[in-house]
C-alpha angles and dihedrals in degrees: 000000000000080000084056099040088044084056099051094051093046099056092044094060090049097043082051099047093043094045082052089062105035086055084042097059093040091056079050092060095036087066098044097056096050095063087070108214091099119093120174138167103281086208131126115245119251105300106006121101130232135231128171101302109350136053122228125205114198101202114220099217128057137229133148133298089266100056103033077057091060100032084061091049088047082062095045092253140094136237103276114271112188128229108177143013095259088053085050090046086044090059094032089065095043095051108107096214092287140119116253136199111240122203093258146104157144103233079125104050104265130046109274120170104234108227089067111021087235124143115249109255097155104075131193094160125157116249113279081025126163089051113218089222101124085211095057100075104145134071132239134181119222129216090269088061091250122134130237144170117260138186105256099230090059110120105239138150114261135216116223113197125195140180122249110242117246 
């Protein structure tokens, strides 16, 4: 159980430190684009979809949350985190009848999407979800677009999300 608990702690620390830079270098942009003297391509790079003002990348292989998490920051993005019901209708109709990590867990306690540390309140969640087993912390999204808890070292595709710059 201390392996476990070791775990636990481990990814944690480094899903905390990540989702602070990641928050770090959108307020960055943020900034940057306000002052309105910037103008870039407001395309998607090779591969990835657009929708209104972020680009999403659904990866062909599969691995586990931790490293779809990383694989997503590698790519200056984060593991998709949804905001409204057109965003969940977007991903429902790009999914290719597998299942797909989502940027959510309860390592903490409660379901918080990672790229903000809020809780989820928007819920799209299958029938019996948010499962009760205490091995199952991360989210994942099935073919149908609901939601469910997964064990994290289940090998799935992932979804990266990032915003459009400016």
């Amino acid at each position: 159980m201390k392996d476990l608990d070791y775990v636990k702690t481990t990814q944690l620390m480094a899903e905390q430190y990540s989702s602070n830079r990641f928050t770090e270098t959108e307020d960055i942009l943020e900034s940057v684009c306000s002052w309105g003297k910037i103008t870039i391509d407001h395309s998607c790079p090779y591969r990835w979809k657009h929708q209104r003002k972020y680009c999403y990348y659904f990866s062909t292989e599969k691995t586990n949350w931790t490293n779809a998490l990383s694989n997503c920051i590698n790519r200056n993005a984060y593991l998709v985190s949804i905001s409204s019901d057109d965003e969940q209708g977007f991903l429902t109709n790009n999914l290719n009848e597998v299942d797909y990590w989502l940027g959510m867990s309860d390592l903490e306690g409660a379901w918080k999407w990672k790229d903000s540390g809020m809780l989820i309140s928007t819920s799209f969640w299958n029938r019996g979800e948010p499962s009760k087993d205490e091995n199952k912390d991360c989210g994942i999204m099935y073919p149908n677009g609901t939601w469910a808890s997964a064990v994290c070292s289940a090998q799935n595709r992932w979804i990266c999300k990032k915003k459009l710059i400016c």
